[in-house]
C-alpha positions in Angstrom: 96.3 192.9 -9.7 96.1 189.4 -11.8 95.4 186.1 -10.1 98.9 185.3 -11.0 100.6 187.9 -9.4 98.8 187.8 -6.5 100.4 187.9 -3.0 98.5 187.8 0.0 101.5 189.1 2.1 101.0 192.5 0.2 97.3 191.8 -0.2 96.7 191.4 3.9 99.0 194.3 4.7 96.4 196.9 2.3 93.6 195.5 4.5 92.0 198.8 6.2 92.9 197.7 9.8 95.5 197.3 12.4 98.0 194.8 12.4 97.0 193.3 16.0 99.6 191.5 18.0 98.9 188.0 18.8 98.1 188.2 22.4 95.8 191.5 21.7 94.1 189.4 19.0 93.8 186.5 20.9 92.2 188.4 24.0 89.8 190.0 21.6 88.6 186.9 19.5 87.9 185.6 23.0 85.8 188.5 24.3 83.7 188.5 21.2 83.1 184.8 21.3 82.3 184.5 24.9 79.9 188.2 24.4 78.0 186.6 21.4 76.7 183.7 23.7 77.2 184.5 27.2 73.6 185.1 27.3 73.1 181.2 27.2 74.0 181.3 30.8 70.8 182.0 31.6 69.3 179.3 29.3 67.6 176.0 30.3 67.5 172.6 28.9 65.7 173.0 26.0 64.9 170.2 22.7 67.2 167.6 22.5 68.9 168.1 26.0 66.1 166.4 27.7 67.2 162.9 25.6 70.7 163.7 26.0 71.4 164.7 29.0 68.2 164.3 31.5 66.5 161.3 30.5 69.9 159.4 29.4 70.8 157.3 32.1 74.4 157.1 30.6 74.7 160.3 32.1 72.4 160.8 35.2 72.4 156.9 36.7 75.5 155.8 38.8 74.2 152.2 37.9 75.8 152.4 34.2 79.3 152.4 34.3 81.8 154.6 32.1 82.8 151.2 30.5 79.3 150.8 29.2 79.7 154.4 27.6 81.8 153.3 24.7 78.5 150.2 23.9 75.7 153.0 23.9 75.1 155.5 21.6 74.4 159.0 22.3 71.4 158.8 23.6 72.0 155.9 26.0 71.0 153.3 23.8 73.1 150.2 22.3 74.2 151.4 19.7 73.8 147.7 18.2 70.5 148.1 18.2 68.4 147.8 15.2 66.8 151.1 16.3 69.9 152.8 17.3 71.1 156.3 15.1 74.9 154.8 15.5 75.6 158.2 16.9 78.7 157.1 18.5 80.1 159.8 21.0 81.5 158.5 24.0 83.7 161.3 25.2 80.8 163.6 25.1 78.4 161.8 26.9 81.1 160.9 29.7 82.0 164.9 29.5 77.8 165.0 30.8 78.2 162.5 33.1 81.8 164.0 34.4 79.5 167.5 35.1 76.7 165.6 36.2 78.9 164.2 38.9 81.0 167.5 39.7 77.5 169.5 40.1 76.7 167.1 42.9 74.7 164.5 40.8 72.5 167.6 40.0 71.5 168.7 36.3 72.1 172.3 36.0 72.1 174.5 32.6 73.9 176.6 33.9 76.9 174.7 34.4 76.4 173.0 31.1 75.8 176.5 29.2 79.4 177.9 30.7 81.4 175.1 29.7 80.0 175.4 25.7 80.8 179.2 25.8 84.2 178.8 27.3 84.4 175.7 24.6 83.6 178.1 22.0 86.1 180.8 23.4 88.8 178.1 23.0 87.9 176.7 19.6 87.6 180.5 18.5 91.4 181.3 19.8 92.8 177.6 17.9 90.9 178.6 14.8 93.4 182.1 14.9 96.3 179.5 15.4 95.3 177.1 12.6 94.3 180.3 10.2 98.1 181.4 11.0 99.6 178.1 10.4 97.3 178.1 6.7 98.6 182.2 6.0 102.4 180.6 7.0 102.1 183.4 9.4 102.6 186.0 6.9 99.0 187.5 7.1 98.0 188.2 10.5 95.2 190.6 9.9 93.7 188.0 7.6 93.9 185.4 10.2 92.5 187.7 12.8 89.6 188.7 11.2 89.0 184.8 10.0 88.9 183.8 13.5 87.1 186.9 14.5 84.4 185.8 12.3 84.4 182.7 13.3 83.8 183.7 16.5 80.6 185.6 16.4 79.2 183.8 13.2 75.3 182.9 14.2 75.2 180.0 12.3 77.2 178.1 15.4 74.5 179.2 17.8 72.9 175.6 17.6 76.4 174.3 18.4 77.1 176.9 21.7 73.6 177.3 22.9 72.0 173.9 22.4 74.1 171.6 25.5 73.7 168.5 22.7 76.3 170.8 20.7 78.8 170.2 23.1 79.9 167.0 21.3 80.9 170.1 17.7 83.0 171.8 20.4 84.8 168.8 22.4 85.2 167.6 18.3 86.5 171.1 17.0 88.9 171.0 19.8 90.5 168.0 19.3 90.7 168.9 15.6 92.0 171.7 15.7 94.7 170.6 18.4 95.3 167.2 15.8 96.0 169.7 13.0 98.2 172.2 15.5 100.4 168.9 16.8 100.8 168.0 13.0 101.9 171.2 12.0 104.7 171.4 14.5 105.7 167.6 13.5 105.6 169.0 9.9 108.3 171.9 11.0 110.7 169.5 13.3 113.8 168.2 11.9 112.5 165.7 9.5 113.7 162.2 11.3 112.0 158.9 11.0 110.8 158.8 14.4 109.7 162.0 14.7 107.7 162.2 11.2 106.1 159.1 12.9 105.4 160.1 16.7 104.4 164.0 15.5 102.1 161.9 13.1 100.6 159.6 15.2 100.1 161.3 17.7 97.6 163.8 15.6 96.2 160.4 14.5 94.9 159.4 18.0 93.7 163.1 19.3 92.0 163.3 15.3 90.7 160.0 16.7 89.5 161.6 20.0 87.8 164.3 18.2 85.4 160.8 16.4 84.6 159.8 19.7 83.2 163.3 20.4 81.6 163.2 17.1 81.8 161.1 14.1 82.4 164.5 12.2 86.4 164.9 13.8 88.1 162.0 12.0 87.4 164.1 8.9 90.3 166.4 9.9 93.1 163.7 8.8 91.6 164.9 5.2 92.2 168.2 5.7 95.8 167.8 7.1 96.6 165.5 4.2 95.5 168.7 2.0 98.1 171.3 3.8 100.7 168.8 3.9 100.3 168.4 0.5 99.3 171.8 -0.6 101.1 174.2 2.0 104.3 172.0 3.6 105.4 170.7 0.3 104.0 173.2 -1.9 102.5 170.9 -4.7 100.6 172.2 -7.7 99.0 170.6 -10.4 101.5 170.3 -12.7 103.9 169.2 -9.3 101.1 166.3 -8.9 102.1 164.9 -12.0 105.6 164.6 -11.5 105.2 163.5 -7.7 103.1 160.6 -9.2 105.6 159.7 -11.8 108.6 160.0 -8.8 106.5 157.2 -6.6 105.6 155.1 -9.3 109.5 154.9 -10.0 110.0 154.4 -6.5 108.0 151.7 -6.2 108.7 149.8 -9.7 112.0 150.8 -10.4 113.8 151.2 -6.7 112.0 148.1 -5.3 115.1 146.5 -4.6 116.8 149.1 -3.2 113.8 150.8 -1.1 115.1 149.6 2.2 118.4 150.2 2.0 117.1 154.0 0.6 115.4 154.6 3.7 117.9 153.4 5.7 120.8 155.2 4.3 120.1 157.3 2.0 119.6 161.1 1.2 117.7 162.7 -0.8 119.6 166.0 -3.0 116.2 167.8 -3.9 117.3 170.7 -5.9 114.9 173.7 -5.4 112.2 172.0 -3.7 110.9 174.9 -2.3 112.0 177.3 -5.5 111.4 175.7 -8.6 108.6 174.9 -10.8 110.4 171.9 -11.6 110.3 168.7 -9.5 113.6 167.5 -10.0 115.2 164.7 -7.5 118.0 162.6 -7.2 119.0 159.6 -5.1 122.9 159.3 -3.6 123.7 156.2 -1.8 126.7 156.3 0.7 127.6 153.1 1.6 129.8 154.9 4.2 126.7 155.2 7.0 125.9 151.9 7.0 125.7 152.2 10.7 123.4 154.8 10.9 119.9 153.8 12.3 117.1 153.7 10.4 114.4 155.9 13.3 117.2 158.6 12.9 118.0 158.8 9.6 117.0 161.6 8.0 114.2 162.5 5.4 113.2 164.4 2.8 110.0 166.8 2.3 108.9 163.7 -0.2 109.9 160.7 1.6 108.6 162.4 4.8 105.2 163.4 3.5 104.9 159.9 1.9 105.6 158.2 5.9 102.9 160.6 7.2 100.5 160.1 4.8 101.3 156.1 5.2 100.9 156.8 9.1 97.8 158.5 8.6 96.0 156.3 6.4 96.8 153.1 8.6 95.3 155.0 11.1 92.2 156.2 9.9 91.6 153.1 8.4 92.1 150.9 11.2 89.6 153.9 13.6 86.8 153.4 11.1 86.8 149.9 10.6 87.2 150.1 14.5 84.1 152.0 14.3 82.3 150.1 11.9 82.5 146.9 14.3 81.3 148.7 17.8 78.0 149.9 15.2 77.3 145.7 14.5 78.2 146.8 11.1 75.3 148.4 9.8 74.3 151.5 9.1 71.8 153.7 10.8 68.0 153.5 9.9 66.2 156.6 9.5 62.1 157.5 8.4 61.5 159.4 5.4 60.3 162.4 7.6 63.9 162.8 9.2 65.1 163.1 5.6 62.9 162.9 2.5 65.4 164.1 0.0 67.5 160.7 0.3 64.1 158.2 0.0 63.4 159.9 -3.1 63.2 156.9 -5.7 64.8 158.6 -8.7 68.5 159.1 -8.7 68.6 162.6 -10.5 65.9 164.0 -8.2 68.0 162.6 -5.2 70.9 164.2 -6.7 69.0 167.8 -7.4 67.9 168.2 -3.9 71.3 166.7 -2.2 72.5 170.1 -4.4 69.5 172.1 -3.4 70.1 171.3 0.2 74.1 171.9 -0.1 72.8 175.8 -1.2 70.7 175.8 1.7 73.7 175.4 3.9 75.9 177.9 2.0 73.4 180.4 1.9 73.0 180.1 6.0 76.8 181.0 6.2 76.3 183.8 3.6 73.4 185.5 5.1 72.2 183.9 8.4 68.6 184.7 8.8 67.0 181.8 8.2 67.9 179.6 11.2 65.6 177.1 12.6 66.1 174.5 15.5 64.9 171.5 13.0 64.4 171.6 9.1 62.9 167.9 8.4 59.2 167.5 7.8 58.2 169.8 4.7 60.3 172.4 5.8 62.0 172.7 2.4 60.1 171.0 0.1 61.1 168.3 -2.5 62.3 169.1 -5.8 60.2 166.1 -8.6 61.6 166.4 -11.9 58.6 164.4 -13.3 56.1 167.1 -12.0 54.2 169.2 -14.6 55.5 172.5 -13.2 58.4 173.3 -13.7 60.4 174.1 -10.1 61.7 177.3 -10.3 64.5 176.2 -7.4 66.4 174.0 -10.4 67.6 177.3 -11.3 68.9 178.0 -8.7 71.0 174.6 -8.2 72.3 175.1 -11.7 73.7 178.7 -11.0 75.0 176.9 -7.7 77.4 174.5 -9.8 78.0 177.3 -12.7 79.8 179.4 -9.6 81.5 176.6 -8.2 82.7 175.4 -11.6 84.0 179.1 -12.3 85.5 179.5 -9.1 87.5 176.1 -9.5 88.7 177.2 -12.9 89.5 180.2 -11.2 91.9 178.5 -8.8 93.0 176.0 -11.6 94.1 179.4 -13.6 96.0 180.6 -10.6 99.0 180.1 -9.0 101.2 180.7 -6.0 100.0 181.3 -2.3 96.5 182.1 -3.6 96.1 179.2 -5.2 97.4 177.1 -2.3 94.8 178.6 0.9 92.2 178.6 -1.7 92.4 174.8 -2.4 92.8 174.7 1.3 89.4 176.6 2.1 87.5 174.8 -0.6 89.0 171.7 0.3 88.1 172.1 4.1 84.1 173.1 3.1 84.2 169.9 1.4 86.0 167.4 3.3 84.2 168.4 6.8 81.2 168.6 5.4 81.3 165.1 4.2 79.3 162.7 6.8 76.8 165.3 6.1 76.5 165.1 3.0 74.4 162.1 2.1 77.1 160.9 -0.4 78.1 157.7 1.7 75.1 156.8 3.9 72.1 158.6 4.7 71.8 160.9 7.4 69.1 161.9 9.6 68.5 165.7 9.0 67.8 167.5 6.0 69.5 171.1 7.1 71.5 170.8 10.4 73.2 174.0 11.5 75.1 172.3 14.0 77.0 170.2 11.8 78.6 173.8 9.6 80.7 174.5 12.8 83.7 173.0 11.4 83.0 173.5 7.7 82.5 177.2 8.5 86.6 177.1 8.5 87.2 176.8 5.1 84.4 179.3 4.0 86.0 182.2 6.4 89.2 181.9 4.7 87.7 181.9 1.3 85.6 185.2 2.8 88.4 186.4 3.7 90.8 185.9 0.6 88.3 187.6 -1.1 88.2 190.4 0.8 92.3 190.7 0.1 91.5 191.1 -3.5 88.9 194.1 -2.5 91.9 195.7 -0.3 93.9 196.3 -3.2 91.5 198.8 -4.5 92.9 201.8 -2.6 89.5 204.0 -3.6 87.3 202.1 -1.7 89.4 201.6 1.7 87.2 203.7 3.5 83.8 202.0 2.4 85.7 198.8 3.1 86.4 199.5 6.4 83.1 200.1 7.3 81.7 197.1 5.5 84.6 194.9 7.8 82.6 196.4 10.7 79.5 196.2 10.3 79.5 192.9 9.2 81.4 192.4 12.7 78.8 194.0 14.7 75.4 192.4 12.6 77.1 189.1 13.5 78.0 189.6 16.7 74.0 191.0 17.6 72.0 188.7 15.6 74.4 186.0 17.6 72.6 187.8 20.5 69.6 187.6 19.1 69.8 183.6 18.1 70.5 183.1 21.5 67.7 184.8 22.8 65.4 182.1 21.2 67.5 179.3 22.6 66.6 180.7 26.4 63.2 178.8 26.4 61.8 176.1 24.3 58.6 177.7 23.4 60.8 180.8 22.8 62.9 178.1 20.0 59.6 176.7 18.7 58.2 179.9 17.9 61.0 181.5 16.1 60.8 178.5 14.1 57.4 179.1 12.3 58.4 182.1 10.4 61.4 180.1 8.7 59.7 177.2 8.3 55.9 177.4 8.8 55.6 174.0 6.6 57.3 171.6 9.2 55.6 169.5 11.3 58.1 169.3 13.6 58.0 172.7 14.4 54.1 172.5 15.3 54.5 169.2 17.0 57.0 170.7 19.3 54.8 173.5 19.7 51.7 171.6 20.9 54.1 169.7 22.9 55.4 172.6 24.8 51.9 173.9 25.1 50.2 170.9 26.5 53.4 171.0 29.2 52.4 174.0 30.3 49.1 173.5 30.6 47.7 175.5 27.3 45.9 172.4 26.3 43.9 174.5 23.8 46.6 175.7 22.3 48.5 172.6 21.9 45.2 170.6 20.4 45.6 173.5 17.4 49.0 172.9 16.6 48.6 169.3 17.0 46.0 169.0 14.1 48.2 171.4 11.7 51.1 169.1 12.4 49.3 166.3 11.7 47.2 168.3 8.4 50.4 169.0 7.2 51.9 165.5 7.6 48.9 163.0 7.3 51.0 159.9 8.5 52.2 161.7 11.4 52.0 159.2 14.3 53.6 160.4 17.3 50.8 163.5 16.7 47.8 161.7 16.6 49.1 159.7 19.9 50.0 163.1 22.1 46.6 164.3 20.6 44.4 161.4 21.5 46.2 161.5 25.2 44.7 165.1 25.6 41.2 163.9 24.1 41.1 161.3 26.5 42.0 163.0 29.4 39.3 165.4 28.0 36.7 162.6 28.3 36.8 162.1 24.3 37.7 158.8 24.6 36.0 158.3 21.1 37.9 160.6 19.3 41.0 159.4 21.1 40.9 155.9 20.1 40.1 156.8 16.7 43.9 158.6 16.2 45.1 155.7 17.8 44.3 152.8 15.7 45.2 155.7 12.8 48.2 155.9 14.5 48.8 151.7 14.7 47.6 151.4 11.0 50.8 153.8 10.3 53.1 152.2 12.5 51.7 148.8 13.6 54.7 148.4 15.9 54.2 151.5 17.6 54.3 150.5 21.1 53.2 153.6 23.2 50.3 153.9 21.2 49.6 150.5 22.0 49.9 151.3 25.5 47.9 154.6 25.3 44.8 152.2 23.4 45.1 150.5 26.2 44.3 153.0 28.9 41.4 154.2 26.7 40.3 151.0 26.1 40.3 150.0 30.2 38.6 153.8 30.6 35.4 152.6 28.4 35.7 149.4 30.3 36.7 147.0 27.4 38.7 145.4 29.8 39.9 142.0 27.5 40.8 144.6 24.6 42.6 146.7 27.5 44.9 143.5 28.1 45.2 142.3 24.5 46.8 146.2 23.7 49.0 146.4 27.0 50.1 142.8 25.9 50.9 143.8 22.2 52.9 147.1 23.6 55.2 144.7 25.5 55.3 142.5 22.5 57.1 145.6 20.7 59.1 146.8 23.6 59.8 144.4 25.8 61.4 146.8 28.5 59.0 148.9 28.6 58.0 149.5 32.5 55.1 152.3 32.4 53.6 149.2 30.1 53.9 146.7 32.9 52.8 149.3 35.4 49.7 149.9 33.8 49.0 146.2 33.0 49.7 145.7 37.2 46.4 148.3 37.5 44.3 146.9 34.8 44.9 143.5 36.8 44.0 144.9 40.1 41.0 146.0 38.7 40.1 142.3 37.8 41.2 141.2 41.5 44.4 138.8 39.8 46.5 140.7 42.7 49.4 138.3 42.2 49.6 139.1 38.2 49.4 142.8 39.0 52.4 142.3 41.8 54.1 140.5 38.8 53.4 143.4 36.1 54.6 146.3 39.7 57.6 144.1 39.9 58.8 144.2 36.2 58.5 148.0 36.3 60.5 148.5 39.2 63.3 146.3 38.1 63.5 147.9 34.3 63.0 151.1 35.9 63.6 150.9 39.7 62.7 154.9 40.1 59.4 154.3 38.9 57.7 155.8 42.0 54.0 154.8 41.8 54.5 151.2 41.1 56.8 150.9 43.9 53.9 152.4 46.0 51.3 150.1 44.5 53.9 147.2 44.7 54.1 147.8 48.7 50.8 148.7 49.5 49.4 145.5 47.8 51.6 143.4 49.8 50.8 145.2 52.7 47.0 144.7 52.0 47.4 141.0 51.5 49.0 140.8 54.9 52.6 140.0 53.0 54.4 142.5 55.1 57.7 140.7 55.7 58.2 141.1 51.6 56.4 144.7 51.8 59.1 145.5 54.2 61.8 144.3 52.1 60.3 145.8 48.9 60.2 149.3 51.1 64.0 148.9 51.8 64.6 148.5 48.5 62.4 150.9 46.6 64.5 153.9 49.2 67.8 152.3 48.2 67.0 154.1 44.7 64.4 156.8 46.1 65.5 158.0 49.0 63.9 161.1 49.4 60.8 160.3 48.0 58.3 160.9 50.4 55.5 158.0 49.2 58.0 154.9 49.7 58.5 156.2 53.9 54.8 156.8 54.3 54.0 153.3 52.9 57.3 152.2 55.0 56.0 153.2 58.3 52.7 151.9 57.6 54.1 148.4 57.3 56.9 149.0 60.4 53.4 150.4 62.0 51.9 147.1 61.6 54.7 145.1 62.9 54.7 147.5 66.0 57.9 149.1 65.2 56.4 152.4 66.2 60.0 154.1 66.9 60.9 153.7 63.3 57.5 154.0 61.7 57.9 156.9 63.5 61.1 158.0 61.9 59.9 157.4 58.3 56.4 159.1 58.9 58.6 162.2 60.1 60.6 162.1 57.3 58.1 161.9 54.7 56.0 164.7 56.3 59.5 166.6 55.8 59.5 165.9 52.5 55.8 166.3 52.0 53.9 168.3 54.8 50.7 169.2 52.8 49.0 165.6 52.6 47.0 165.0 55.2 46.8 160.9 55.1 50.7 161.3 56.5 49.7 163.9 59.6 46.4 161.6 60.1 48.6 158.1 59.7 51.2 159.6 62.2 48.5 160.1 64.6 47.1 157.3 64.4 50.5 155.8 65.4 50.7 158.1 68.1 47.6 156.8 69.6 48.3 153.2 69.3 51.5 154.6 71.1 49.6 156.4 74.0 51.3 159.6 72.8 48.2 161.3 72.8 49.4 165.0 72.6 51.6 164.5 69.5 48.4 162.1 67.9 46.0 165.2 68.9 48.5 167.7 66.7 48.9 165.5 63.6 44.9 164.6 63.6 44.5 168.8 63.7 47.0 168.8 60.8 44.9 166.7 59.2 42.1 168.0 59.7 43.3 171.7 58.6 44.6 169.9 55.2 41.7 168.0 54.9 38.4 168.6 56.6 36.6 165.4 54.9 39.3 163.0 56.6 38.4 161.1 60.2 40.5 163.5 61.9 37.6 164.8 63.6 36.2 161.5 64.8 40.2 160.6 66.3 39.7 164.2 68.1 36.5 163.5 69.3 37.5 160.2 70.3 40.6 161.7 71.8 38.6 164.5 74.0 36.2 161.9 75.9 39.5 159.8 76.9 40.4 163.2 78.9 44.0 162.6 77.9 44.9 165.6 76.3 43.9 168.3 78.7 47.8 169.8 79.4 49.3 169.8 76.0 51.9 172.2 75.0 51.6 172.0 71.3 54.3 174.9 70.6 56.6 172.3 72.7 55.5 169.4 71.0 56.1 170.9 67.6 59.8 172.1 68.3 60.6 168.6 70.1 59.4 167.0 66.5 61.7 169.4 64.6 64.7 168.4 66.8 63.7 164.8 66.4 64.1 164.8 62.6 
């Protein structure tokens, strides 16, 4: 069967399986798609949830309000600020917060895990709809098996597994719905006001699907394609004669093109039938009266509104977005992505292509899947280098296919040539902001970013496997390969997930696809030293930082496990490497500081806390720090300075409220001590420190009943530290409770046999006070008290 008489009606009815109904297929794209990943359930937060979602303050801190949301960036940042990604997704992170909230202000993965599978299971079911809108709903086992595909594909496992991938989903939704809502306004009786409502309103939910990431506004593109391509049935040849028809419209009918909208009709002769693109205007001045919103349009003058609507739109949404950014443009390092630093425009171009394969070949045959590909993990294509890189062959084969396979479609003609423009189109145009064409981005492979992409290269998949169906010899073998392809996708889905349970389970899997990157070690070593394997981690450390010599944020975790190691010698080395890197690396800074006040260089301690803040001026465990290093020097009221800064830039920051109250405590201050106490529980209430340190001060100003309270309440929190049993009897002996200050001084004693407990007991016995204690009783009575 030729290209030209190809039809993919016939085609998708010769496909070796059954025709499912839609509610069958439906339920079983959904139980594949939820299958593939429900093992994510049982997954933590693991890489870049902790910036996202636990340490973002957009999403955990009742302080930040949902207006400030649409003035951070992702990661809870301003996204004006210079060092800002401009990763603008406010929907997402207030879809966090909103489970954050729901989950009782608690961060579980498992609540964020179910709502990215039952995301998935929805995006799966739209992508059926959409695929059936694309076939004109006359291939249904194509469509099936697109969304089917789509569903259990193991490239999106960075999107469903990873919680950060929640903002692909929320965006695929959106899109998918824009294109759905335009598809029905496409198919309603073609009014002015409808054209425009169906229109705009795809507009703002395409705009919605931006907000949950920048990658959904791309899906105006691709319903400009299928109204161009699939509504109105344009060709090439069509193209030509559409432009001459609007170039007459506007020179020629410029005085008329009011009143032609107004009350006019257009006679389109064949529109739908002929290769010809023939039309003709007839005025009758006879409905004058009609109104304009309800006049109506035809397939041309309709498309032309949409496509006005759309583009005022989009237009206005990006500049919209431009502005919120501070009009610039995100700032990356070269080890995010090397490819676009690359001095020489050819060899930027070679490995932009080199790095487009990468991606095509991860949808083709998806082995290689790693959680991060910066760093060396595919390494850099030089033209200039005396060896000749065998990879340039491969980039040239790349654009000899795609230059075939356009010529291919350019030869064609009919319905195949229409969802074929629409697949390739759909690759291209979502895959855009990743791209590297406009502005640099800050990945080199991200697998995230193919969930919507994956669209167009399913159908393409799939038209191909219409022109295999039409070999009736090989249904049988056919059939098969539809399977297993099915059910290898569908368990190495399983198997992807299974690495996203754990983060050392991610970083691991990572080294046999990319044993070259950094990242992969760093994260490694990270993990490790978390866990205590600080053996382990010191190994990966040095092969992250062998295989990237300039890579700071290595040598500064390494030299804080030499220095806790006692190798303060070895640690301050990697850190002034580190500051020669990056001289405006303020943790390091920070970090040469605590080494520095370890060996006792006490004015180069300062000077390096001081030069920290100089480079981060909000940085609090800076200022806490500083607040020791000055109560080492005996400048108390500098150190309660640096204590207060940290608790104000980060008022859960629970040792320097603790330091904060016991200095004023110990300078006799305890009016403010009390009022710093009230104040550090406001935003730490069940932090067991702040009400020992609270009742110590109440203790003082002989407020036993509530120094009472709050020792009780810490020793709830906190029963294994003996100062809070020995402090509580202590109070109970000022009190002349002697019976309840003989059980907390045991307590104490049991916990810790070095304390004074003994000499209170001791002191307690020759008073004769505590002969008839019931300390059963006097333990229950407690429990009933708090």
């Amino acid at each position: 069967m030729s290209y030209r008489k190809y039809s993919p009606t016939k085609c998708d009815s010769l496909i070796p399986i059954s025709k499912p109904k839609p509610i069958i297929a439906l339920i079983i794209i959904s139980v594949a798609a939820f299958l593939s990943y429900s093992k994510s359930l049982q997954a933590a937060f693991v890489f870049d949830d902790h910036e996202a979602v636990i340490n973002n303050k957009d999403v955990t801190s009742p302080h930040v309000s949902i207006k400030d949301l649409f003035f951070h960036d992702f990661w809870g940042a301003s996204i004006t600020h210079i060092a800002s990604h401009k990763s603008y997704r406010p929907f997402t992170v207030f879809c966090f917060r909103l489970l954050h909230r729901l989950n009782g202000n608690e961060l579980n993965p498992f609540v964020f895990h179910s709502v990215n599978v039952i995301l998935h299971t929805v995006v799966s079911c739209l992508t059926y709809i959409v695929y059936n809108m694309i076939f004109e709903s006359r291939c249904p086992k194509s469509a099936f098996l697109c969304a089917l595909l789509f569903a259990v594909h193991p490239v999106h496992t960075e999107s469903v597994v990873g919680i950060v991938g929640q903002a692909e989903l929320l965006s695929a939704f959106f899109a998918l719905l824009s294109f759905i809502i335009f598809h029905y306004g496409c198919a309603y009786k073609r009014s002015l006001l409808s054209v425009v409502i169906y229109s705009s309103i795809s507009c703002v939910i395409s705009i919605i699907a931006m907000f949950c990431k920048e990658q959904g506004i791309t899906i105006i593109g691709i319903i400009v394609m299928y109204d161009v391509i699939i509504v109105n049935r344009l060709n090439f040849t069509k193209v030509q004669e559409f432009v001459i028809i609007v170039k007459a419209l506007i020179y020629d009918k410029l005085r008329n093109l009011f009143k032609m909208f107004t009350y006019c009709e257009f006679i389109d002769k064949n529109w739908d039938k002929s290769n010809s693109f023939k039309t003709h205007l007839k005025f009758n001045s006879s409905r004058h009266a009609k109104i304009l919103i309800f006049s109506q349009l035809t397939p041309i003058t309709a498309m032309i509104i949409r496509f006005i609507t759309l583009l005022l739109f989009t237009g206005f949404s990006l500049y919209g977005r431009w502005l919120l950014m501070g009009s610039t443009l995100p700032v990356f390092q070269e080890i995010d992505n090397p490819a676009s630093f690359q001095e020489n425009f050819f060899d930027r171009v070679l490995n932009y292509n080199y790095i487009y394969l990468i991606n095509i070949w991860i949808l083709l045959c998806p082995e290689w899947l790693c959680f991060d590909w910066s760093m060396g993990c595919v390494p850099l294509i030089k033209m200039n280098d005396s060896k000749i890189d065998f990879r340039i062959g491969f980039v040239f084969v790349f654009w000899i296919i795609l230059c075939i396979f356009v010529y291919v479609i350019y030869k064609s003609s009919g319905s195949f040539q229409r969802i074929l423009i629409i697949g390739l189109s759909s690759m291209f145009i979502l895959f855009l902001p990743a791209s590297n064409i406009f502005f640099k981005v800050g990945f080199v492979v991200a697998e995230r970013v193919l969930y919507l992409p994956s669209l167009g290269y399913f159908l393409i998949i799939i038209i191909g496997l219409q022109k295999l169906a039409t070999f009736e010899h090989y249904k049988k073998l056919l059939q098969f390969s539809i399977i297993m392809l099915i059910i290898i996708f569908f368990l190495r889905s399983i198997r992807r997930t299974e690495d996203w349970l754990t983060e050392k389970r991610l970083f691991e899997s990572a080294l046999s696809v990319c044993p070259l990157n950094a990242k992969v070690h760093y994260n490694l070593a990270k993990n490790s030293a978390d866990r205590g394997f600080k053996k382990f981690a010191i190994k990966h450390y040095e092969e992250a930082i062998r295989l990237h010599p300039k890579y700071d944020l290595a040598m500064n975790n390494l030299a804080n496990i030499y220095r806790d190691e006692g190798n303060l010698v070895q640690a301050k080395k990697l850190l002034t490497t580190a500051l020669e890197i990056r001289p405006d690396f303020a943790t390091a800074w920070m970090n040469l500081g605590i080494v520095y006040s370890s060996m006792g260089s006490i004015n180069e301690s300062e000077f390096c806390y001081l030069e920290a803040l100089k480079y981060r001026r909000r940085y609090p465990d800076c200022y806490y720090n500083l607040g020791n290093l000055y109560l080492e020097l005996d400048r108390n009221f500098d150190a309660l300075s640096a204590w207060r800064n940290a608790t104000f830039l980060k008022p859960t920051h629970k040792i320097a409220w603790s330091n904060l109250i016991v200095m004023l405590d110990s300078m006799g201050r305890l009016d403010e001590a009390l009022n710093e106490s009230y104040n550090a529980l406001s935003h730490l209430s069940n932090e067991a420190n702040i009400h020992f340190n609270l009742a110590n001060v109440l203790g003082k100003l002989n407020e036993y009943q509530k120094s009472e309270k709050h020792f009780l309440r810490a020793i709830q929190l906190n029963s294994s530290v003996a100062a809070y049993h020995y402090n509580l009897g202590v109070l109970y002996h000022r009190w002349n409770k002697f019976c309840r200050a003989k059980f907390h001084y045991k307590e104490a004693d049991k916990l810790d046999p070095t304390s004074k407990a003994k000499i209170q007991l001791s002191s307690l016995k020759r008073s004769g006070k505590i002969e008839y204690c019931n300390f059963e009783n006097l333990k229950n009575n407690e429990l009933l008290f708090i």
